[in-house]
Phi, psi and omega in degrees: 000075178292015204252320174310280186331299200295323177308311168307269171327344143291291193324321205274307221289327183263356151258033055015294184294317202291291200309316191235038192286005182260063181213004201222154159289154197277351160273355185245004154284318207279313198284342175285316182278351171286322220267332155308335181252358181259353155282287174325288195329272245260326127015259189314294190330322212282343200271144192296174167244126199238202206257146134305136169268159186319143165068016188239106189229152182281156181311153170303145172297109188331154167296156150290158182306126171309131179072029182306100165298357152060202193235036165068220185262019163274354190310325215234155188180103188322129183224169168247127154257000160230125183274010090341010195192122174287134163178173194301181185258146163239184169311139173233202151181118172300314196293348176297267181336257182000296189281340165296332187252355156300294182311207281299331175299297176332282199300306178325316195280317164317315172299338206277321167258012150311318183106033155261122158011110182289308213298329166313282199296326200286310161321309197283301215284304209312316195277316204271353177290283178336272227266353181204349183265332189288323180306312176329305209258001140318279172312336179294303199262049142249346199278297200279328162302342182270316207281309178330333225235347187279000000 
């Protein structure tokens, strides 16, 4: 599964990045998550869609990393959330985004160095990419194209 492999090597390099992003100034964090998550997005496309297998389930959602440094005062930052549907705009919060698809990256990699099935882990990031982290790394990287520019 090269398409898994390569995927594994985003999924570990942006929770990596999450883990040790207070170590960074908040402009070489927001140019950094952009630039990790316009790698990641096209990844997860890449993954194959397979079956979950049977008897296998991912982990409760990892804690965030202790000392998370979030983006200051770019953190919060106005969306429309279904742009297909007219209604206000809401609150958005890049450190939201960031730390939703860090867990579902986490639990996928618990499955993936556990000794579960890979197909399993391959599943889990697919699905949880579909119904809820791909929205995240949508939403970010127009939040973070905008922040970029300040």
């Amino acid at each position: 599964m090269p398409a898994s492999d390569s995927f594994v090597t985003h999924a570990r390099r942006f929770c990596e990045f999450i883990e040790r992003a207070a170590e960074l100034p908040v402009d070489q964090r927001l140019l950094t998550a952009r630039a990790i998550l316009l790698e990641l997005y096209p990844a997860a496309l890449r993954l194959p869609l397979l079956e979950s297998p049977d008897g296998v389930e991912a982990g409760p959602d990892p804690d965030p990393p202790r000392g998370w440094a979030g983006f200051g005062e770019l953190d919060s930052y106005w969306e429309v959330f279904d742009p297909y549907e007219q209604s206000e705009a809401v609150t958005g919060s890049l450190s939201d985004d960031l730390l939703d698809v860090y867990r579902d990256l986490r639990r996928g990699l618990a499955l993936w160095d556990g000794g579960a099935p890979r197909a399993a882990a391959v599943w889990e990031w697919r699905f949880s990419f579909e119904a809820h982290w791909g929205d995240h790394v949508v939403d970010a990287l127009r939040a973070l194209h905008r922040a970029c520019k300040r």
